[in-house]
N, C-alpha and C positions, 0 to 999 in steps of 0.2 A: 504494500500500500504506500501510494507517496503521502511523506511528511505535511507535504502543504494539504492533503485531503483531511490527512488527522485531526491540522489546524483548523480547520476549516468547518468539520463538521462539528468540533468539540466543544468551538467557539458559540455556534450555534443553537447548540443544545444548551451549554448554560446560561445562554442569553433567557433564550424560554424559560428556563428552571429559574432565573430570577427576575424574569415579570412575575410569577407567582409568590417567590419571595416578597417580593414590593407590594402583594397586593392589598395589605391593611391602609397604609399612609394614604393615598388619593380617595379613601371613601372612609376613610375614619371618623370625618365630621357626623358624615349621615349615620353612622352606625352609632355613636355619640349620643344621636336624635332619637335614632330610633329605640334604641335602651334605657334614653338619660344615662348617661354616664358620666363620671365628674371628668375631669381633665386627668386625675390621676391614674382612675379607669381606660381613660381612654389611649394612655400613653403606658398601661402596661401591654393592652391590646396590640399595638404597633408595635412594643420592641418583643415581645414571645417569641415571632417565627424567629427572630434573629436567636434566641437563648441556644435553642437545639439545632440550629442551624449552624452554629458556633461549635459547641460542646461536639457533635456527630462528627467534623472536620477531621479528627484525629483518628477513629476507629476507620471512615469511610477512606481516609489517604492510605494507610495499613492496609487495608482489604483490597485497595486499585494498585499496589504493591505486588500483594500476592496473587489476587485473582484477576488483573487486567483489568482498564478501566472501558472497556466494550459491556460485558457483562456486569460491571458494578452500577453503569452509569445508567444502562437501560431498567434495570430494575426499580434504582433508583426515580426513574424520572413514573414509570409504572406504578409503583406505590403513593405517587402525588397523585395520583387520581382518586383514592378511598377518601382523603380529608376536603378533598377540594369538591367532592359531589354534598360531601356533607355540610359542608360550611355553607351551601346553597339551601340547606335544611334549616340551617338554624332559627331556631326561636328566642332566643335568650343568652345572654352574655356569659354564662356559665359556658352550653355550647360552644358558642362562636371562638370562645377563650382553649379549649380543647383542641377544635377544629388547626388553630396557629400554629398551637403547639406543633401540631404533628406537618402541619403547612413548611415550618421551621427546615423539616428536610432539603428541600430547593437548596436551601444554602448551603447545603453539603457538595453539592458539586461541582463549587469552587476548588477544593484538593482536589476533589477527581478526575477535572479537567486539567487542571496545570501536571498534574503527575500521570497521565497520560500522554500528555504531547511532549512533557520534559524527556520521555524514552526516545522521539523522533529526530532529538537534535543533540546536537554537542555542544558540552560548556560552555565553548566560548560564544556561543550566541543567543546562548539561554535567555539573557536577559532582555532582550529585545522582541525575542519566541513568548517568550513570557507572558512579557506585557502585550503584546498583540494577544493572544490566549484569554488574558485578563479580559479585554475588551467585552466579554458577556456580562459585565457589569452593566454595559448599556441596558439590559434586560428590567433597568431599575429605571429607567429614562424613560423607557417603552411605554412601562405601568402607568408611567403620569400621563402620557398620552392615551394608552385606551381605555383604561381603567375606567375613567370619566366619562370619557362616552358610551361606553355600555352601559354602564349603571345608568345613565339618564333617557338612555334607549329604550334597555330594556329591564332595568332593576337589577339592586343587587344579589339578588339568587343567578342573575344567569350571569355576572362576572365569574363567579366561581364553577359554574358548568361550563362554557364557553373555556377557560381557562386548563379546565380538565380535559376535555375533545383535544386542545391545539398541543398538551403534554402527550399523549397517547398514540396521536400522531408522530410529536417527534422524536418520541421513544422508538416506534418504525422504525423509522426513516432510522434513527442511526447504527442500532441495531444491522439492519440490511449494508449500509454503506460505508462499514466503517471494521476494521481488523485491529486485535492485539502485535505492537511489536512481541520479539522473540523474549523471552522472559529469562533471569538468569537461572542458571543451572541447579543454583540452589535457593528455592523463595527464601528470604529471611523469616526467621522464630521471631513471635511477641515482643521477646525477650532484649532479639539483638535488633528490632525496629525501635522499640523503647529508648534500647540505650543514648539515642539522639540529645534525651533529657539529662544529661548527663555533660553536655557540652554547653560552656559558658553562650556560646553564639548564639545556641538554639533560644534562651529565655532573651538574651541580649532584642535579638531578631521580634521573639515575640512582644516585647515590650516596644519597640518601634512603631510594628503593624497594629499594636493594640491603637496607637494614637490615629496612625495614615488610613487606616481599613475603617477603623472605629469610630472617627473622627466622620470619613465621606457616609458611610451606613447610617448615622445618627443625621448628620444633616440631609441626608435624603429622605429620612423617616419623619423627620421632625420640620423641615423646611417650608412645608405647605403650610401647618400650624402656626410658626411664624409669621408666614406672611396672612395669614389672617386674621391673628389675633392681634398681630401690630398693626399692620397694616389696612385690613378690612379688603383683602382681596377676594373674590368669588375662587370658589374652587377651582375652575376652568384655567385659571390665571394663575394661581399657587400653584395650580399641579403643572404647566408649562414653564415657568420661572425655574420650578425645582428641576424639569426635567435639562432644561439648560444648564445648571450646576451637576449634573449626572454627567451630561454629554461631555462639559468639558473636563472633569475628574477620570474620568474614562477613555478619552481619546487622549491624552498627552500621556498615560501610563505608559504608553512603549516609548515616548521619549524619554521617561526616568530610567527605562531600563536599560537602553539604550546612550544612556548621558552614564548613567553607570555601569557600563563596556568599557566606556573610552576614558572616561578620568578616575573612577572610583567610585564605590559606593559610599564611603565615608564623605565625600567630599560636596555629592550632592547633598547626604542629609544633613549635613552640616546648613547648608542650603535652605533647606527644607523645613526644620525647626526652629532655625531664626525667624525664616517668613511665617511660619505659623506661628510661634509666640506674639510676632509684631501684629497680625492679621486679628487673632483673637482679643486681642487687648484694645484692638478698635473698634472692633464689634461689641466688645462691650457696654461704650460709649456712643454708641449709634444706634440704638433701639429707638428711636423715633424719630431718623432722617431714612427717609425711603433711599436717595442713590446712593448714600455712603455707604448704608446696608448694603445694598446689591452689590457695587463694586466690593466690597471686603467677600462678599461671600464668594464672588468670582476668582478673585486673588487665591482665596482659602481651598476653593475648590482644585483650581490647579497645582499648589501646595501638596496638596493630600496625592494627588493623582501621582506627580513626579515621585512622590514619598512611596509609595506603593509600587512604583516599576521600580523602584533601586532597593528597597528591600528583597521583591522575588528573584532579583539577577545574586544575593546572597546565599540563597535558600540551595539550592543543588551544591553548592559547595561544604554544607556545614557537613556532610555524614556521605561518602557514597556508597551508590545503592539503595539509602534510606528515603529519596527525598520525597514519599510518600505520606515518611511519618512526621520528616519538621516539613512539610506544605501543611497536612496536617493540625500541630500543635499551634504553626505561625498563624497558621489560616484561622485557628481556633480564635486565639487571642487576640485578634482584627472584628471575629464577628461579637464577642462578648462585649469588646471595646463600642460596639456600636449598639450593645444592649442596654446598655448602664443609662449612660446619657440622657436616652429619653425619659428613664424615670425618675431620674435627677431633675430634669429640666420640668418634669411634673412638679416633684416633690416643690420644688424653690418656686417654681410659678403662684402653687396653691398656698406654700406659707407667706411672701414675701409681695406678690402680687405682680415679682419683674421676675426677668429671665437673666441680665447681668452677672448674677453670680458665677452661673452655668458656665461663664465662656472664663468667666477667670479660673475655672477650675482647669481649663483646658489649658490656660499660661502656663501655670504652675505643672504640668505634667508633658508639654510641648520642653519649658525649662531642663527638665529632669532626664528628657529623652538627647538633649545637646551636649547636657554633661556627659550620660553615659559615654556617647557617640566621642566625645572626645578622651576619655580615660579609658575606660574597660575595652575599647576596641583599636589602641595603640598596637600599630604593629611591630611582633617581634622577633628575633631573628632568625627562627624558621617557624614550617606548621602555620605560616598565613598565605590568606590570598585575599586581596583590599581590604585588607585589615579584619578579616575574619579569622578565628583561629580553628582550625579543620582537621581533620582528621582519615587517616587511613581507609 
């Protein structure tokens, strides 16, 4: 099979698997209506799929490890059809809150796609392979676009039917069109995929993605709310605004990965956490100017996106063979990163009455991720590659 088809079809498929991921945020308002639900409710509703779609990252990269991501990926996208017919069921926020959970899967196929196509290419271009790969993040851009016009077409039960048919479909399709590279000779044991956790880089790494991954996840879930609770925009308009800040966090990711080929990955996020401290710390002062809003959030968005191509151009370096399980862990701690937030940015909306706080917490933690970047990833005088420290 050629590589480029790999690419190709991988990309594709998890683009789909995260329109479904995305699909609370653009109709969250109405689901809001439809329940009464406070803001807190409704912001634990939005980050859920993200919990297990995080946490499953690590077993589902292990498993496209051993058993090839053909067979991991099609089941996978197969199994989103049981939650997403029932979420078009739901009666009641008890349900609807069940139905996410298990919706949460979609986001698993972020490791599954990047540790599938990472078998097709060689290191030195991973990182630009990568972040092209990545680009089914667009599949959150997507959401703000249809999502809204189905629901006002034809309600929200057939967002979630409609959404299961177009998975079912591309679970087909990729199945039929798509082949396992050669696997090596001996799958790795539990045991020696684990061990990944064991190396400084792996948590290093995850702690970076927690802010780049976690950071774009939360503003894509929470963005619409923003601008309507600041701003008083119709839905229509929040979920197009937001899907602008998706498009462009998503489309410059292969240039991070790709700016970190050729200078280093250290040197971009260097880069990358200065502009986001800067970027966050003026958004928090801007809660009631519309363009300065928007320009910061555009700034932040591309921030994040370049921060997420020069992380995965790290990732196949830290363990070879394993990079199943740190896509995996790292991928984990990008999607948790993007779970938290929202219910933070509930919790401090409903005690405090602003959102301000929210983004200073993200200074402080953009801070912490520059120091690392500059101490714990000094390189030294063997056992590295762009300042990663690696192993056998």
């Amino acid at each position: 099979m050629n590589p480029t088809k790999a690419l190709i079809y991988s990309t594709v498929a998890m683009t789909v698997s995260f329109i479904i991921w995305s699909v609370f945020p653009p109709i969250a308002g109405q689901i809001q209506e439809l329940f009464q639900l406070s803001t807190l409710e409704k912001s634990v509703l939005i980050a859920t799929p993200v919990l297990l779609g995080s946490i499953m990252r690590i077993p589902m990269g292990i498993l496209t490890d051993r058993h090839g991501g053909r067979k991991v990926f099609t089941l996978t996208m197969l199994f989103l059809i049981l939650p997403m017919v029932a979420a078009g069921f739901a009666d009641s926020y008890a349900w609807m809150l069940i139905c996410a959970l298990f919706i949460g899967m979609a986001g698993t196929t972020f490791a599954i796609s990047l540790t599938f196509v990472s078998r097709w290419y060689p290191p030195q271009s991973q990182g630009f392979i990568l972040g092209i790969a990545g680009l089914g993040n667009l599949g959150g851009a997507a959401a703000n676009f249809l999502i809204p016009s189905i629901s006002s077409a034809y309600g929200i039960p057939w967002v979630f039917f409609s959404l299961a048919i177009m998975v079912a479909v591309m679970a087909l399709v990729f199945h039929s069109f798509t082949k396992d590279p050669p696997k090596p000779a001996e799958p790795k044991t539990l045991k020696q995929s684990l061990s990944v956790l064991k190396e400084k880089a792996t948590w290093h790494l995850s702690i970076f993605y927690f802010l780049t991954f976690g950071g774009f996840v939360a503003f894509s879930v929470y963005l619409p709310t923003f601008l309507k609770d600041l701003f008083q925009l119709n839905a229509f308009d929040a979920g197009l605004r937001t899907a602008g800040f998706v498009l462009a966090a998503t489309l410059i990711r292969p240039a991070g990965g790709y700016l970190a080929d050729r200078f280093g990955s250290k040197r971009v996020l260097s880069v990358v956490f200065t502009g986001i401290l800067a970027a966050a710390l003026g958004l928090s002062f801007s809660l009631e100017h519309f363009v300065a809003f928007t320009v910061l959030c555009l700034l932040i968005s591309l921030l994040l996106g370049l921060g997420n191509g020069a992380v995965f151009k790290m990732v196949p370096e830290v363990s070879s063979g394993n990079t199943g399980a740190v896509t995996g862990i790292v991928g984990a701690a990008g999607g948790v990163g993007g779970f938290f937030p929202p219910i933070v940015l509930g919790i401090v909306k409903d005690a405090t009455g602003e959102y301000s706080l929210g983004f200073i917490f993200m200074v402080v933690f953009a801070l912490a991720c520059l120091i690392i970047n500059y101490s714990a990833l000094r390189p030294k005088q063997t056992g590295l590659q762009n300042g990663v420290e690696t192993t056998a």
